[in-house]
C-alpha positions in Angstrom: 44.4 8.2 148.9 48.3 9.3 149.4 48.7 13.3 150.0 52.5 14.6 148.9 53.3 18.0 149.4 56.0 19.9 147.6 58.5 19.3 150.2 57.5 15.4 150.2 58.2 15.7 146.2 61.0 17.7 146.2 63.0 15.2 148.8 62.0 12.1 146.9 62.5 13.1 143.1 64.7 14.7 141.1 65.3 16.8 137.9 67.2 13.1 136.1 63.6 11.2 137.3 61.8 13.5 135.5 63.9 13.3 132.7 63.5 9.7 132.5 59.9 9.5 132.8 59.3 12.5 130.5 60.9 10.2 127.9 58.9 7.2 128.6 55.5 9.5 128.2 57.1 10.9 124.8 57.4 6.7 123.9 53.8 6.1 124.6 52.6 9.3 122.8 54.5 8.3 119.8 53.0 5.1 119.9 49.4 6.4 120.5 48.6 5.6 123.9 48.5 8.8 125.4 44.8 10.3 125.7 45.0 14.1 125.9 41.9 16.0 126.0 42.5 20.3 125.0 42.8 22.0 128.2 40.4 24.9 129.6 42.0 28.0 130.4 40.0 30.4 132.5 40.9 33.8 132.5 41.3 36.5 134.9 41.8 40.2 133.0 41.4 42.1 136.1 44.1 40.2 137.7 46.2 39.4 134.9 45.6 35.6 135.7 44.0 32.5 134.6 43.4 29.0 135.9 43.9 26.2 134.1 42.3 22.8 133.7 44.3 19.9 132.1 43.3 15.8 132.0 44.9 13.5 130.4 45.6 9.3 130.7 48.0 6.8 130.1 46.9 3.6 127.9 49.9 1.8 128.8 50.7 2.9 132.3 47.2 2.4 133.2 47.0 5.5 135.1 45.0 9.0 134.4 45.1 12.4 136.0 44.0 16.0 136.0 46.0 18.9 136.8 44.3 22.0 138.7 47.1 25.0 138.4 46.3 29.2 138.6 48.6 31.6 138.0 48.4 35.0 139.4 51.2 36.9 138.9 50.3 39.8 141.5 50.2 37.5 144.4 54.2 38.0 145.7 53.0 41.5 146.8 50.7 39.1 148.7 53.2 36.7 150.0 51.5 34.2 147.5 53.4 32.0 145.1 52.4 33.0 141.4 51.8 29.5 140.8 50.0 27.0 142.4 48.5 23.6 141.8 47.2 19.8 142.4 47.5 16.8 140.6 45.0 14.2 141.3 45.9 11.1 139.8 43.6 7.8 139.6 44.0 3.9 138.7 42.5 3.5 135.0 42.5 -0.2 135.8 39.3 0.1 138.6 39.3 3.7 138.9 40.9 4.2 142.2 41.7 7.8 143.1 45.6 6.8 144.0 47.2 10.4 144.9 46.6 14.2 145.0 50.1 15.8 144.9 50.8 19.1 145.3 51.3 20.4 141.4 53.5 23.9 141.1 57.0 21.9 141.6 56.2 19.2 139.3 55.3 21.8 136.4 58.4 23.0 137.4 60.3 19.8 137.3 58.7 18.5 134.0 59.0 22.2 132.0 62.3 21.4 133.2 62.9 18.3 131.9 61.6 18.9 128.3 63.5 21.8 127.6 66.6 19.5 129.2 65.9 16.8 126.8 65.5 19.6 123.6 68.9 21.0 124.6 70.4 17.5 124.9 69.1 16.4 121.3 69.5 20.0 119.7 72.5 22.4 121.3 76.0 21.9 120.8 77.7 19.0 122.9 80.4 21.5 123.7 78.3 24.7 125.0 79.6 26.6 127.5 77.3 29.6 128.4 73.7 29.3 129.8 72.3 33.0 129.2 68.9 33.0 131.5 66.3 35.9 130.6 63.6 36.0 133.3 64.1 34.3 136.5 60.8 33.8 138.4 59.9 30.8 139.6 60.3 28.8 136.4 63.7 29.5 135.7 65.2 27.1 138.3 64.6 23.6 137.2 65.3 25.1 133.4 68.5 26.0 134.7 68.9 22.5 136.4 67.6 20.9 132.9 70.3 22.8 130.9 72.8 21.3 133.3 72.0 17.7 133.7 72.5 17.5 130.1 75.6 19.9 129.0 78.7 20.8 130.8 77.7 24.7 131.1 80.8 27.1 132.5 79.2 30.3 132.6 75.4 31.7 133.3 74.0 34.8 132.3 71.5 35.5 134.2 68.7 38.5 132.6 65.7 39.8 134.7 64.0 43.4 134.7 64.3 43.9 137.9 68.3 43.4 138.8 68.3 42.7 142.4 66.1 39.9 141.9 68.1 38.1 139.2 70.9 38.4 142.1 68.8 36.2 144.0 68.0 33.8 142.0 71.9 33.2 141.2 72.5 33.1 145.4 69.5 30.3 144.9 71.8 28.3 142.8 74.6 28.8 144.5 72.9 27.8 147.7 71.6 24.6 146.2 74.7 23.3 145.0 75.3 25.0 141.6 79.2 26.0 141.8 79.3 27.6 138.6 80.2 31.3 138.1 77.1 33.5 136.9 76.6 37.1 136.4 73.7 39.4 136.1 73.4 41.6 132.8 71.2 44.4 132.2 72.0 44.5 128.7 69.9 42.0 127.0 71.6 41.8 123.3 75.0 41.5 125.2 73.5 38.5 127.2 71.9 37.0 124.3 75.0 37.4 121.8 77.3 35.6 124.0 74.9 32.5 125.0 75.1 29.4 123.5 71.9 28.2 124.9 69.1 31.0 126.2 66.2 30.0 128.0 63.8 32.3 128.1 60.8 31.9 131.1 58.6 35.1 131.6 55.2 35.7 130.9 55.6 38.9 128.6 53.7 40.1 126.0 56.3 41.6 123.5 60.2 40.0 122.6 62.2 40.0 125.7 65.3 39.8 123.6 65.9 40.6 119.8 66.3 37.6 117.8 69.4 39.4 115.2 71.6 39.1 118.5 71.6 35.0 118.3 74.9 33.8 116.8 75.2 31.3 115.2 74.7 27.8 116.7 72.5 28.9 119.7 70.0 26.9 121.3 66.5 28.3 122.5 64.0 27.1 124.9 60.8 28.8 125.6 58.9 28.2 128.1 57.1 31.0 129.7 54.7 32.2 127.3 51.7 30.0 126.7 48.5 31.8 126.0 48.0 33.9 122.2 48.6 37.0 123.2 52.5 36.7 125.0 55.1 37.0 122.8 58.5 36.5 124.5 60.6 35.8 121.7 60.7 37.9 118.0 59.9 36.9 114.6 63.7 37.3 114.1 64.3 34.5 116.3 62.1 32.2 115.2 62.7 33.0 111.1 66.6 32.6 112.2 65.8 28.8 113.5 66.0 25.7 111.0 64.6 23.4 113.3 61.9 24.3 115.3 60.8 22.0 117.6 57.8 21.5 120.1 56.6 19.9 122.6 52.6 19.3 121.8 51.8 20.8 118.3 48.2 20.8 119.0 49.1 22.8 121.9 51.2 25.6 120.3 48.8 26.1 117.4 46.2 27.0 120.4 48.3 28.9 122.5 52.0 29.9 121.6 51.6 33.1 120.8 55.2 34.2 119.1 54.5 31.3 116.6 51.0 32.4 115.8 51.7 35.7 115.3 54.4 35.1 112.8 52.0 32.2 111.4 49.5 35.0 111.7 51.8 37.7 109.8 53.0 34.9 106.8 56.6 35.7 107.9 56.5 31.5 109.2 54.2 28.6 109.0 53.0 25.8 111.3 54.4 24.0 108.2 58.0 24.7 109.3 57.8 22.9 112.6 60.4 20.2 112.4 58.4 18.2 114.6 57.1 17.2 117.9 60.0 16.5 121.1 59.3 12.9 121.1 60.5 12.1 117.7 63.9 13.2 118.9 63.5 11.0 121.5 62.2 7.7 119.6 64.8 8.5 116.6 61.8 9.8 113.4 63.7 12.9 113.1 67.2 14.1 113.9 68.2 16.9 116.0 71.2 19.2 115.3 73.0 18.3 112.4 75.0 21.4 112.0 77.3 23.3 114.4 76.3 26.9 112.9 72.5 25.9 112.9 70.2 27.9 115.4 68.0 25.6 116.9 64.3 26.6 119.0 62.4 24.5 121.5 58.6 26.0 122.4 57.0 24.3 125.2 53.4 25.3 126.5 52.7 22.2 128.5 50.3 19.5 128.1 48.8 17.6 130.9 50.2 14.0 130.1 54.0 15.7 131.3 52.0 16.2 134.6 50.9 12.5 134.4 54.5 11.1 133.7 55.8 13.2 136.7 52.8 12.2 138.8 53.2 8.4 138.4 56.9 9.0 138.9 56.2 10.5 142.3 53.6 7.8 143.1 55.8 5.3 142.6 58.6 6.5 144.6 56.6 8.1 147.7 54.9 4.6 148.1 58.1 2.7 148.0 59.6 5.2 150.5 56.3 5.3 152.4 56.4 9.0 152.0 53.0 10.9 152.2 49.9 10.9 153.9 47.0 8.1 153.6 43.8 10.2 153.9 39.9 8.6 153.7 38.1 11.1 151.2 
């Protein structure tokens, strides 16, 4: 069995790889082959945490996996990433245990990727300003997304704690990004000059208030995926004629700002405009209107994992990158 680590996987694979094998998962799914059993979620109330279980195959890749990731949120005062995780994937052909790979950048990488293909298929080809509200450790590859697919002039960056939003624009800076951003404390002024927002924090109430949007934004969000986080208001997501997700099993279960206003009749589950990879294979359109505010919600589901996984597989092996381990 081949070990990767992070650093393996971040040298060999890149935010446009996961791009393109986050499309060809959305093709199989459309075309029903694509097993994806619900995922467990174990919580952890006195630590604000949870661990979460997620398996999933491939009928036409021939390739299965399960994703082991926890998230405890408390464990920077620890020195600990919030995040962490393993993929192990395994040959459906003769069920060969091929790879375990280490999991928190790849749920990085593929988040990123899907809200990079929703902002392709629903922003405005000519948007300029990236506002960024939260920017922990899944902010970075959204910001990468964003930018892979739009020619973005100006980002906004929005965090509670100031300081920390600084660092995270030094981050981009220091990995290439030569694009001017700024730090805001004021949330509404952030949000009302962005033509896309990403939003990637794990809060329980709105972050930002939805009557700020003008008119022919772009949302993705990302960061709340359990029923009782609600990053984004009913505002926003009342304001938004296409609402799009990426696993609509998956956000009737666990996005929370969509439940509640479900919950609240101010919205339906009926209003979804559909699932990510119809954009992709062409059943429904994306933006058709330049004033039109647009939403992406994305709680995961474990076959993105797969389609990253296999992507690394495949590359690490033909650039004999890993370790080979008995088990």
């Amino acid at each position: 069995m081949l070990v990767i680590n992070e650093k393996e996987i971040m040298h060999t694979y890149k935010m446009q790889d996961a791009i393109r094998d986050v499309k060809d998962v959305l093709k199989a799914k459309a075309a029903n082959k694509i097993t994806n059993p619900h995922r467990t979620v174990i919580e952890f109330p006195q630590h604000e945490a949870s661990a979460l279980y997620m398996p999933s195959a491939d009928l036409v890749g021939e390739v299965t996996a399960v994703k082991v990731v926890t998230i405890f949120p408390n464990n920077p005062l620890q020195g600990k990433p919030t995040t962490q995780g393993v993929v192990l994937l395994s040959d459906a052909k003769n069920g060969e245990h091929l790879a375990m790979l280490n999991a928190s950048y790849l749920t990085r990488l593929r988040t990123g990727a899907l809200s990079g293909i929703a902002t392709d298929y629903l922003s405005k080809k000519d948007s300029k300003v990236l506002t960024v509200i939260g920017t922990g450790a899944m902010a970075f590859e959204q910001v990468l997304a964003v930018l892979a697919v739009r020619s973005i002039e100006r980002i906004i960056l929005v965090n509670r704690t100031s300081s920390k939003a600084e660092r995270f624009g030094q981050k981009l800076a220091d990995f290439g990004v030569n694009i001017p951003y700024e730090v805001f404390v004021d949330v509404s002024a952030a949000v009302s000059q962005a033509d896309i927002v990403c939003c990637a924090t794990r809060s329980n109430e709105p972050v930002f208030n939805g009557n700020d949007l003008k008119p022919g934004t772009h949302i993705n969000g990302v960061g709340s995926y359990l029923p009782h986080m609600l990053e984004m208001d009913v505002a926003t997501i009342t304001k938004s004629s296409k609402i799009v997700v990426d696993d609509i099993a998956g956000v009737k279960d666990e996005a929370g700002e969509l439940m509640y206003a479900d919950k609240i009749g101010k919205w339906s589950f009926e209003e979804v405009h559909g699932e990510i990879g119809k954009l992709v294979t062409g059943e429904l359109n994306g933006r058709e209107q330049e004033q039109e505010i647009t939403l992406f919600k994305s709680v995961g589901a474990a076959y993105y994992d797969l389609a990253v996984a296999k992507g690394v597989y495949v590359k690490a092996k033909a650039q004999k990158i890993g370790t080979e381990i008995d088990v």
